[in-house]
N, C-alpha and C positions, 0 to 999 in steps of 0.2 A: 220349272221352279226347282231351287236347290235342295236337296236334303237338310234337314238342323244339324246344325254342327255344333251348337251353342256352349261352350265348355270345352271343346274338344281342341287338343294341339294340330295341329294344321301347317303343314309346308306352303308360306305365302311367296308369290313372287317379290321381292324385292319394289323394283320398279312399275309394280302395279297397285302399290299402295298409295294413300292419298294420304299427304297430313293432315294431323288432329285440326280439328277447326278453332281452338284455342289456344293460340300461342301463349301459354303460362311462362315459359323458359326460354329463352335465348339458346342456342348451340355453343356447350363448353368446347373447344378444343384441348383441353385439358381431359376432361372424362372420357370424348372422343380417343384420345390417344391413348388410354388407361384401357380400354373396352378392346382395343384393336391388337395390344398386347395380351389382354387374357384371353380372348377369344382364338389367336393365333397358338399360346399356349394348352388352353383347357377347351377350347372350342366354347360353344353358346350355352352357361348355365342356365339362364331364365328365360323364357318364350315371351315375347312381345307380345301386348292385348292389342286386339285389333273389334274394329266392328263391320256387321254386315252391311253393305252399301247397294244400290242398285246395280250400279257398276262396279262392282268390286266391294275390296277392304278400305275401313278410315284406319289410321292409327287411332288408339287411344293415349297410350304413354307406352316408352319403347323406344322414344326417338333416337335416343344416344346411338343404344344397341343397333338400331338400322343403320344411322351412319356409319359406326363402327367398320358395319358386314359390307356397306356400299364400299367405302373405301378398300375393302377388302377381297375388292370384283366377287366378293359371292351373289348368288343368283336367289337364292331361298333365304326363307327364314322362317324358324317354326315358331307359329303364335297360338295365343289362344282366343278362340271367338268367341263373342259374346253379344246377344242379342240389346243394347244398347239404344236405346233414344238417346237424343242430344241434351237433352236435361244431364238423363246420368253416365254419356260419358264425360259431360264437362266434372260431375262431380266423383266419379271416379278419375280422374286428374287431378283435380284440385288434392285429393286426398290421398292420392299415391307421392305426389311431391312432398305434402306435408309434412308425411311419415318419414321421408326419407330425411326431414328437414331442409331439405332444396329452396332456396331465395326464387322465389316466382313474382313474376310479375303483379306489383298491387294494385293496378289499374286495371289490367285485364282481369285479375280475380275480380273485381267488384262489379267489371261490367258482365259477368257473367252472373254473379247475384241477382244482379235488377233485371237480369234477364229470366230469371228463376221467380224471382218477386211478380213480375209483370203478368206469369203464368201461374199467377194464384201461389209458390211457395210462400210459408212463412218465413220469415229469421231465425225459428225456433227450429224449422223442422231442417232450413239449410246448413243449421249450425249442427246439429243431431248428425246428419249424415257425413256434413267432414270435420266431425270429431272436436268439436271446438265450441265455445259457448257465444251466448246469442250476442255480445256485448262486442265480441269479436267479427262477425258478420257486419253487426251496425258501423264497425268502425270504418270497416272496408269501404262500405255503401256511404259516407258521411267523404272518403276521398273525395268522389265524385262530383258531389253539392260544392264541396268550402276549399279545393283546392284551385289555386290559380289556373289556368288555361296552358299557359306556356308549362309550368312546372308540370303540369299534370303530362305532357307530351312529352317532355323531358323524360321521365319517369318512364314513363309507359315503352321511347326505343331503348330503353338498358341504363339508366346512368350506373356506373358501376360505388358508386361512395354514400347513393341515397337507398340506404336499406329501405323497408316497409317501415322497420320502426321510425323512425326519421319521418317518414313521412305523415305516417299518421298523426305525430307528435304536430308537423308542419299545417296540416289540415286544420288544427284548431287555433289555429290565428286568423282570426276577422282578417284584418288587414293584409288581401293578395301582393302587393309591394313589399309588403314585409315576409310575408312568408319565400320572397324569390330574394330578398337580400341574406335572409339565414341561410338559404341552400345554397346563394354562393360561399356565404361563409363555413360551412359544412365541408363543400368542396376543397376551399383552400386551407383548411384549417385541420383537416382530419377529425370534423369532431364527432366522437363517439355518443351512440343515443342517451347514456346518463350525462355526458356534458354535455347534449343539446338542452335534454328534461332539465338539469339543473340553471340555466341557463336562459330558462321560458320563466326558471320560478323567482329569476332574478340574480342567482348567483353569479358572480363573473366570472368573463373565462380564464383558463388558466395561464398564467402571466409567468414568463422569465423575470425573475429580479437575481442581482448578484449578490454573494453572502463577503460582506466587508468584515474589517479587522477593527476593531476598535477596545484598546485598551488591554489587549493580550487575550481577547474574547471573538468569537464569530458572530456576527451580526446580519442581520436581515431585515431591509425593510419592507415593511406592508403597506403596496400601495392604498389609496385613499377609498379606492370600491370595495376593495375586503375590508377593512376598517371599519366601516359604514355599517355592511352586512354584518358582521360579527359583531358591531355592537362596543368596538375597542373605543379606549380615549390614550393619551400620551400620558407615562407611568404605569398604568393598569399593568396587575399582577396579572399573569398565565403559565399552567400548569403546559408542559412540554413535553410527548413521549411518543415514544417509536412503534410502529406497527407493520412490521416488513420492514421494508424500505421507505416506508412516509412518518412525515413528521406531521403530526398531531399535536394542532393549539386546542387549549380549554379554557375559557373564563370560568371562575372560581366560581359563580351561579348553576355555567354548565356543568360543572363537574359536582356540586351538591346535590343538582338535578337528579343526574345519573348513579348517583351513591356509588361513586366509584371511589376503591383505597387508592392512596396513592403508591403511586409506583417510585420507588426510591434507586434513583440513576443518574452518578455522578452530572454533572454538568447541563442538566437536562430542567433546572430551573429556571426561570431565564424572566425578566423584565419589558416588555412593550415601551423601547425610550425613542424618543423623537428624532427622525435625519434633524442631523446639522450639518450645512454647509463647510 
């Protein structure tokens, strides 16, 4: 039987370690090539966590930095061991990506919940440990019940344009047909998770129109689903003012609402008049 090493940096073989058993993260080649230059430069800042195995070391997270050294015909690498069950190295994973803000996989995170769940954790206590609150856990856990089949596989080998948010936001639509026609539209559309969220809440999405010339003035028309949304008729007066780079409409209600002064900027008055042919 081995001596405790539990805490202690340790020269590990290379090719005698085992991968983590949760694939949370796909392999960047991007960070891979970032790790292989610093490491050639500054050699190996951080030791890799590993756990004790019957047969050896598991990874726990580190993966990069291994490829990194793989690519780099080294033989070693120093880690730190740690006496780990598979409970808490999945959640020592979970919560070393977190921190880093790392895009992890949101289908394996949650099958890794219910796996936690099934072993008596609460939500309360999975959420306590990787730093996050209980609401957040449930959302994970909720992927699995209400997301499509196909999207849920999708998801789960990489799609690179369907963040977590996105997803989660996609989880709450009853209707599985519907939730795999927004994520193609997602795909082709680039849309970002507040134009998705705006989007669920009924806003529409955002539309090219051209700015025409009419009577020595710039005009713009507003198709008939903004219209609608916003609550306009043909005539109605709007307040019109710049914020960056965007043009902000106000109905004269919205803007009483908000008790906002107005902002006095040439040309920036402007009328809601009806396309004519």
């Amino acid at each position: 039987m081995r001596p405790s090493d539990d805490g202690n940096i340790v020269e590990v073989e290379i090719e005698e370690l085992r991968p983590a058993s949760w694939g949370l993260r796909p392999l960047s080649e991007e960070n891979v090539s970032e790790l292989m230059r610093s490491i050639q430069n500054m050699g190996i800042l951080q030791p890799v966590v590993v756990r004790r195995t019957d047969d050896g070391y598991q990874v726990v997270f580190g993966s990069h930095r291994i490829e990194a050294c793989r690519r780099l015909d080294m033989k070693k690498i120093p880690a730190i061991v740690k006496d780990f069950t598979d409970e808490e190295a999945f959640l020592a994973r979970v919560t070393e990506n977190l921190l880093r803000n790392a895009d992890i996989n949101p289908i394996e995170e949650a099958e890794g919940y219910r796996m936690l769940v099934s072993k008596g954790w609460t939500m309360n206590a999975i959420a306590r440990k990787v730093g996050k609150c209980d609401s957040y856990v449930c959302e994970r856990l909720a992927m699995l019940d209400n997301l499509d089949s196909r999207l849920r596989a999708q998801v789960s080998s990489g799609s690179r344009l369907l963040t977590p948010s996105h997803v989660e936001l996609l989880s709450r639509i009853r209707d599985k047909n519907r939730q795999t026609e927004i994520a193609r539209l997602i795909e082709t559309r680039k849309l970002s998770v507040r134009v998705l969220e705006d989007m669920l809440n009924g806003v529409p999405l955002p539309t090219k129109v051209q700015v025409e010339e009419k009577s020595g003035n710039c005009c713009v028309h507003i198709p008939n689903d903004f219209t609608k949304v916003l609550g306009l008729k043909p005539g109605q007066n709007l307040y019109m003012h710049i914020r960056g780079r965007k043009l902000i409409l106000e109905t004269l209600m919205t803007r009483k609402r908000k008790q906002i002064a107005p902002r006095t900027m040439p040309g920036l008055f402007a009328e809601a008049v009806p396309r004519t042919s």
